[in-house]
VOPA-277790 format. One record per residue (C-alpha): residue in one letter; x, z, y. Coordinates in nm, 3 decimals. Each point is the difference from the previous one (the first is absolute). Example, Ala and Ser with C-alpha at 12.3 -4.5 7.8 and 13.67 -1.06 7.14 Angstrom:
residu,east,up,north
a,1.230,0.780,-0.450
s,0.137,-0.066,0.344
//
This chain:
residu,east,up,north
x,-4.605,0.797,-6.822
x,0.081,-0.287,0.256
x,0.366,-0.078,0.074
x,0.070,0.163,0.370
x,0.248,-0.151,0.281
x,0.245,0.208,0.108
x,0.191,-0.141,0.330
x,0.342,0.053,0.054
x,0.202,-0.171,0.333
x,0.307,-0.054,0.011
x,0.233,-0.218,-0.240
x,0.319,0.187,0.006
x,0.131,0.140,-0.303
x,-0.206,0.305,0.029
x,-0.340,-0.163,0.024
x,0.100,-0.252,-0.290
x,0.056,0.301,-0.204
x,-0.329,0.158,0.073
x,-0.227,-0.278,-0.015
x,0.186,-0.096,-0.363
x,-0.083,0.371,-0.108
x,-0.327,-0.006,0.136
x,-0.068,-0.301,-0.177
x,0.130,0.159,-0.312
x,-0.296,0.262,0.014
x,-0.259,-0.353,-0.011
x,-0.049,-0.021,0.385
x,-0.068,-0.290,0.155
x,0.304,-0.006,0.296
x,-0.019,-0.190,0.314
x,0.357,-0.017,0.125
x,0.053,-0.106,0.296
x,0.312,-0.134,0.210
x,0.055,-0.194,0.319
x,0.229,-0.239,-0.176
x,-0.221,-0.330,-0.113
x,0.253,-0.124,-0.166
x,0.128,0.312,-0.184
x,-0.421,0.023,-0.085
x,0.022,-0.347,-0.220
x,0.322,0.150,-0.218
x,-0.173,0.278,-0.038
x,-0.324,-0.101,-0.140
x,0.189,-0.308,-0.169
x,0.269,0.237,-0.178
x,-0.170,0.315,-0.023
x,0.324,0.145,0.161
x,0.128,0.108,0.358
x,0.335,-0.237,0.012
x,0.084,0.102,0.333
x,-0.014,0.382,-0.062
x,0.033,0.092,-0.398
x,0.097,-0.334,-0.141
x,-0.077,0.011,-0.376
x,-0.233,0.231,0.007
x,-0.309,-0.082,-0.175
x,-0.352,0.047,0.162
x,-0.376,0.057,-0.158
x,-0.229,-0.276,0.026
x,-0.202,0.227,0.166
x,0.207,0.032,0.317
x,-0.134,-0.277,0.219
x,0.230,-0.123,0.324
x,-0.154,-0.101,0.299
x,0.094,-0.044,0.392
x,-0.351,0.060,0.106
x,0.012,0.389,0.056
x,-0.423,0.049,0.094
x,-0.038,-0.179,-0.374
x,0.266,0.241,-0.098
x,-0.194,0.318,0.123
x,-0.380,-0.109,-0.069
x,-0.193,0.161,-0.287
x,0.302,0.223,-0.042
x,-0.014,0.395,-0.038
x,0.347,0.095,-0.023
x,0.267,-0.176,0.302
x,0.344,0.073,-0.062
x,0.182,-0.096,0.317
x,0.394,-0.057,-0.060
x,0.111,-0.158,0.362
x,0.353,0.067,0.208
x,-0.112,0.255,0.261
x,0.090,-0.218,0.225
x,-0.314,-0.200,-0.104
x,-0.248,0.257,-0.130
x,-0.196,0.051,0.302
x,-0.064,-0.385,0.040
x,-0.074,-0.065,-0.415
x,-0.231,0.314,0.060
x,-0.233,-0.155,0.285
x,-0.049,-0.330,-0.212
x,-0.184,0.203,-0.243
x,-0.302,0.131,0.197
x,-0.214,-0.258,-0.091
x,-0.010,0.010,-0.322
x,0.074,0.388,-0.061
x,-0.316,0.256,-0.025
x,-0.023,0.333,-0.011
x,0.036,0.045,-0.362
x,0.313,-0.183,0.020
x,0.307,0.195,-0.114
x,0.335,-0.054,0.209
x,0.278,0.098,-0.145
x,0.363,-0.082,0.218
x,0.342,-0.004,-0.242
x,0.228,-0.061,0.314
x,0.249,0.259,0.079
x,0.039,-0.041,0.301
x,-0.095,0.116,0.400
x,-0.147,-0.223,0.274
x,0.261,-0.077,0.276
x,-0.114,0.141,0.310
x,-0.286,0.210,-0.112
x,0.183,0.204,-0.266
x,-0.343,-0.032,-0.232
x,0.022,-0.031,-0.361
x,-0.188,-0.253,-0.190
x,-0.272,0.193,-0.093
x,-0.063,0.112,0.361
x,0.001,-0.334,0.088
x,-0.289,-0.080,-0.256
x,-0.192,0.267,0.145
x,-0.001,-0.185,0.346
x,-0.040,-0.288,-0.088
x,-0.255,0.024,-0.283
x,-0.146,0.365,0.005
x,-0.321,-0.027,-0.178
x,0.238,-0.092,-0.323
x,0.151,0.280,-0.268
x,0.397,-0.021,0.004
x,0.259,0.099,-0.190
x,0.398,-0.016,-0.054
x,0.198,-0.099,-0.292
x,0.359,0.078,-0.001
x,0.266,0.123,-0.252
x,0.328,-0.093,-0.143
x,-0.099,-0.331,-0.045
x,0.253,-0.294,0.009
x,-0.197,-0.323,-0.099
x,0.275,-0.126,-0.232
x,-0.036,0.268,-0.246
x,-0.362,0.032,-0.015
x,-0.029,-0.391,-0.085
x,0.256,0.104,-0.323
x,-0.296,0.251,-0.064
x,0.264,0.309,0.078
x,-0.162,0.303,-0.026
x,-0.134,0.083,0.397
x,-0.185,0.282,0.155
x,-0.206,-0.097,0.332
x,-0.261,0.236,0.238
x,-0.284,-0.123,0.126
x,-0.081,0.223,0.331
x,-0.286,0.001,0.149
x,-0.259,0.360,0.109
x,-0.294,-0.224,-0.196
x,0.000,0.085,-0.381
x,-0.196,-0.325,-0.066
x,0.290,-0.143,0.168
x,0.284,0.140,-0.188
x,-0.215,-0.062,-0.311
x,-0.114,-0.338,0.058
x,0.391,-0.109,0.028
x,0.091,0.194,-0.326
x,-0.258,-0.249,-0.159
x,0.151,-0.282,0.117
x,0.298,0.055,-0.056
x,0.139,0.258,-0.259
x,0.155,-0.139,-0.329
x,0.209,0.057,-0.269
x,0.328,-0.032,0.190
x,-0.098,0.019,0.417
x,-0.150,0.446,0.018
x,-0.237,0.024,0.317
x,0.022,0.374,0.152
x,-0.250,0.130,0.257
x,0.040,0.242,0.306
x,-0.192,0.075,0.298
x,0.282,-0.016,0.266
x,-0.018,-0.377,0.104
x,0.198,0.059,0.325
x,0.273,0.182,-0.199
x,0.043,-0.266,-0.292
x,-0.006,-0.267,0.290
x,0.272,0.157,0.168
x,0.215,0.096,-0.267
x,0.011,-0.396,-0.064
x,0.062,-0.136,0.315
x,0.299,0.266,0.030
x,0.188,-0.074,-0.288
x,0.076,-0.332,0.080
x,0.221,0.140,0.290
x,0.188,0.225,-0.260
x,0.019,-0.285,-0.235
x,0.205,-0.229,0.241
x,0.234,0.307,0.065
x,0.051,0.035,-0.399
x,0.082,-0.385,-0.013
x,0.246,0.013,0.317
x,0.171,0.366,-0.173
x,0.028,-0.235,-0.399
x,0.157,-0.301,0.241
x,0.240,0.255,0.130
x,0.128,0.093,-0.367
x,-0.177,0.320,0.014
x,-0.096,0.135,-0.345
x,-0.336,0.235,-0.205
x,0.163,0.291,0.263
x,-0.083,-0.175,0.268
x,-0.341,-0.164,-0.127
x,-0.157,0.326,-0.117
x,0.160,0.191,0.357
x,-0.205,-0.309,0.191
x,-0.331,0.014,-0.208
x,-0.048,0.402,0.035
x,0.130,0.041,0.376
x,-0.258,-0.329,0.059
x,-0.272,0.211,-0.217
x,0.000,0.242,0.301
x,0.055,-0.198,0.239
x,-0.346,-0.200,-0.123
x,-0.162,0.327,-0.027
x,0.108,0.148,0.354
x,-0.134,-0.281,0.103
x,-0.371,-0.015,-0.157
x,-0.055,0.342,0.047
x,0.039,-0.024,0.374
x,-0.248,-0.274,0.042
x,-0.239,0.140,-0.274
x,0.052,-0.046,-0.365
x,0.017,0.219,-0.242
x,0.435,0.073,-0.105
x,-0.145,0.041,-0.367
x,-0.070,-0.379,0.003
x,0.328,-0.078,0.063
x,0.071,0.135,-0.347
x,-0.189,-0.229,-0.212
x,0.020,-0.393,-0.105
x,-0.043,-0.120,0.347
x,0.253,0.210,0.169
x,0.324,0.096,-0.220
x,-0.130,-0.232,-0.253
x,0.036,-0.280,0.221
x,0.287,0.112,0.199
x,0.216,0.001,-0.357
x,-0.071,-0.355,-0.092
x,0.043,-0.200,0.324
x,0.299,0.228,0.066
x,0.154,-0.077,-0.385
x,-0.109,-0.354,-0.048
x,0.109,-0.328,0.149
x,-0.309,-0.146,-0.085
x,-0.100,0.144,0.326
x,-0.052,-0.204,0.242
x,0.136,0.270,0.277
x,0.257,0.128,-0.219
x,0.144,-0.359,0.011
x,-0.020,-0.014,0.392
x,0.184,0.311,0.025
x,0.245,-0.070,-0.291
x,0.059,-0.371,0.227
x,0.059,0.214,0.325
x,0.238,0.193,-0.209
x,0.209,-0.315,-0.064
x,0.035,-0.053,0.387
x,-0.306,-0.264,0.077
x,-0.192,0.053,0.245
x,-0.389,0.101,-0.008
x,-0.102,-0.385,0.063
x,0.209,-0.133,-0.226
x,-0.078,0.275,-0.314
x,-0.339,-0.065,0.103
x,0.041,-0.367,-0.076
x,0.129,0.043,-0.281
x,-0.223,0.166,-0.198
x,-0.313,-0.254,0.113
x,-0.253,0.225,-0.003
x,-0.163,0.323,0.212
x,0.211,0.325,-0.015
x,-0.244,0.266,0.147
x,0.252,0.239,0.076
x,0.159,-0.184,0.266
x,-0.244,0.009,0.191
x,-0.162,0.357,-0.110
x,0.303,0.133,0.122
x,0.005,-0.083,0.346
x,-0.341,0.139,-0.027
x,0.062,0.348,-0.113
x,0.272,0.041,0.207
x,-0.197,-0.015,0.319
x,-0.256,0.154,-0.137
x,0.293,0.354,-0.112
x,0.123,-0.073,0.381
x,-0.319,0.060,0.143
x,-0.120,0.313,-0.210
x,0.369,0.162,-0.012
x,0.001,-0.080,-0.386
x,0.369,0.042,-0.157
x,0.063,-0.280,-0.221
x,0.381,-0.050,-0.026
x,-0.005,-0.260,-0.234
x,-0.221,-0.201,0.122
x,0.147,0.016,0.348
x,0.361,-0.099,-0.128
x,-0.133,-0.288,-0.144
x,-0.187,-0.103,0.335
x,0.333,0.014,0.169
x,0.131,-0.258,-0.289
x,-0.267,-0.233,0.046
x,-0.115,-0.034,0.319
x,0.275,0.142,0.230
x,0.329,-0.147,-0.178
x,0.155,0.293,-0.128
x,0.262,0.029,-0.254
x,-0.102,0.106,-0.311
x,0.247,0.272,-0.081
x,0.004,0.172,0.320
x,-0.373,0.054,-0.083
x,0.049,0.141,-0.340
x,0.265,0.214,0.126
x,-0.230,0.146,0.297
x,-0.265,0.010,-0.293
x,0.226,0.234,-0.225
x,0.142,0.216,0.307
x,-0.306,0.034,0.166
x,-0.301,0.030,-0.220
x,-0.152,0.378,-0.056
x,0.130,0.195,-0.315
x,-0.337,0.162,-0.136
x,-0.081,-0.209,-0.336
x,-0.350,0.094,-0.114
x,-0.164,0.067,0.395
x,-0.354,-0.012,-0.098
x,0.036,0.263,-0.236
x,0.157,0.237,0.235
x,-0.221,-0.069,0.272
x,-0.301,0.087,-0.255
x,0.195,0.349,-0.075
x,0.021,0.093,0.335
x,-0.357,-0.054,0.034
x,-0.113,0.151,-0.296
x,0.241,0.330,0.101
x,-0.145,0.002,0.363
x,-0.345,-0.006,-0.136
x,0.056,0.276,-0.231
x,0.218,0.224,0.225
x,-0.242,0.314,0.142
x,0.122,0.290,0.231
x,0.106,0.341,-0.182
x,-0.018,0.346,0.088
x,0.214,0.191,0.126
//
């Protein structure tokens, strides 16, 4: 069988990961980044020095600046961008993308201004192609130790989600399928919010209490959310919903649990920004979804508090208090909503 390119753009941490694992499974990789310069190092090294530094690369992962060489004669485009870029990254493609050509975004995040996901934005902008979503609990540093790591790969295509298990399922990264795409989407672009409130709450002293009060409150706050602009709650439950949500809220490997844990030390947003040199999602995901809860009536606590934090100056503990006088007292609310359903639906009339 002749070797097959597999594309994947984007040379962040994430996409070096991929690409290496892809490579693993005896694809030929075209990787491409915007950097020239960080191109030559990697094709010269067989490493990403700016990004995972000592971390060793197949020879089949191939670097290159050029991102129409990238995508031709490729089946499979994996396209990890900043949000922030996706939409422009996505209309370079067209050229040399047909309609057998499988897009799949790993970006968790939402497009300022239009409040699409990735894989909406695909759809626009390329809609004769299959897409899918990968996300998970899936912090780059671990997976290039070869940590054990589960992933889903969304998309309502089977050949989609099966295509991607192909590519990329080995002994030590576990691909997952489901059908929801806009769910799995969501549930990754929301946890970064709830990640940079874990980091500011483990600044602040706060201890496992705390941490495991933040990540189940934030559960329902994600699904409140999903359900009321389509997804199905369920999904929240699974690798790319609470899965997610427990590692970037437990690990300062994340990149927007250390901008919260920063803002939690008393520097501001530009400055934690700048410090951690690279593209926290959440930051801007947040002033996102809070518009977005504003405009439907959505209750999100949590994520409001931390709006008034970042963006309108706020002291931190006068939010948290608010947060702990002011937040509703029913724990498990989906539950009980499905009860009183479930009794309304059975109730019938008697006879008297």
């Amino acid at each position: 069988m002749p070797e097959q390119t597999v594309s994947v753009l984007g040379g962040g941490s994430f996409g070096t990961v991929l690409a290496n694992i892809i490579a693993g499974n005896g694809f030929r990789v075209n990787f491409w980044m915007r950097n020239s310069e960080l191109v030559e190092q990697v094709n010269a090294l067989h490493e990403n020095p700016q990004y995972l530094p000592g971390y060793s690369l197949d020879h089949k992962v191939h670097a290159t600046d050029d991102i129409l060489r990238a995508v031709s004669g490729s089946r499979t485009v994996f396209v990890a961008v900043p949000s922030a870029y996706f939409r422009t990254v996505v209309r370079k493609l067209k050229p040399a993308v047909s309609e057998d050509t499988i897009l799949v975004s790993t970006t968790k995040g939402i497009e300022a201004g239009s409040f699409l996901l990735m894989s909406q934005i695909l759809q626009q902008e390329l809609p004769q192609s299959p897409t899918g979503v990968l996300s998970g609990p899936n912090l780059a540093g671990e997976i290039a130790t070869r940590s054990l790591t589960g992933t889903v790969i969304a998309s309502s295509s089977e050949s989609v989600r099966e295509r991607v298990r192909e590519v990329l399922r080995s002994d030590y990264f576990r691909v997952y399928t489901n059908d929801d795409m806009f769910g799995v989407e969501l549930g990754g672009s929301l946890k970064n919010i709830y990640a940079i409130i874990a980091g500011l709450a483990s600044a602040m002293g706060m201890g496992q209490n705390t941490n495991s009060m933040l990540i189940t409150r934030s559960l329902t706050e994600m699904a409140r959310f999903g359900r009321e602009l389509g997804a199905d709650p369920m999904t929240f439950l699974g690798l790319a919903g609470v899965g997610d949500l427990i590692v970037t809220c437990s690990s300062s490997l994340s990149r927007n649990f250390r901008v919260g844990f920063a803002l939690g030390q008393g520097k501001s947003l530009q400055e934690a920004v700048a410090e951690l040199g690279q593209v926290a999602e959440g930051v801007n995901t947040l002033k996102q979804v809070k518009e977005k809860a504003d405009q439907l009536g959505i209750y999100m606590p949590l994520a409001s508090g931390l709006y008034k934090i970042v963006y309108e100056g706020y002291a931190v503990d006068q939010v948290i208090s608010a947060l702990m006088h002011g937040e509703g007292a029913l724990d498990v609310e989906y539950e009980a909503s499905r009860s009183k359903q479930l009794t309304g639906a059975s109730a019938c009339p008697t006879n008297s």
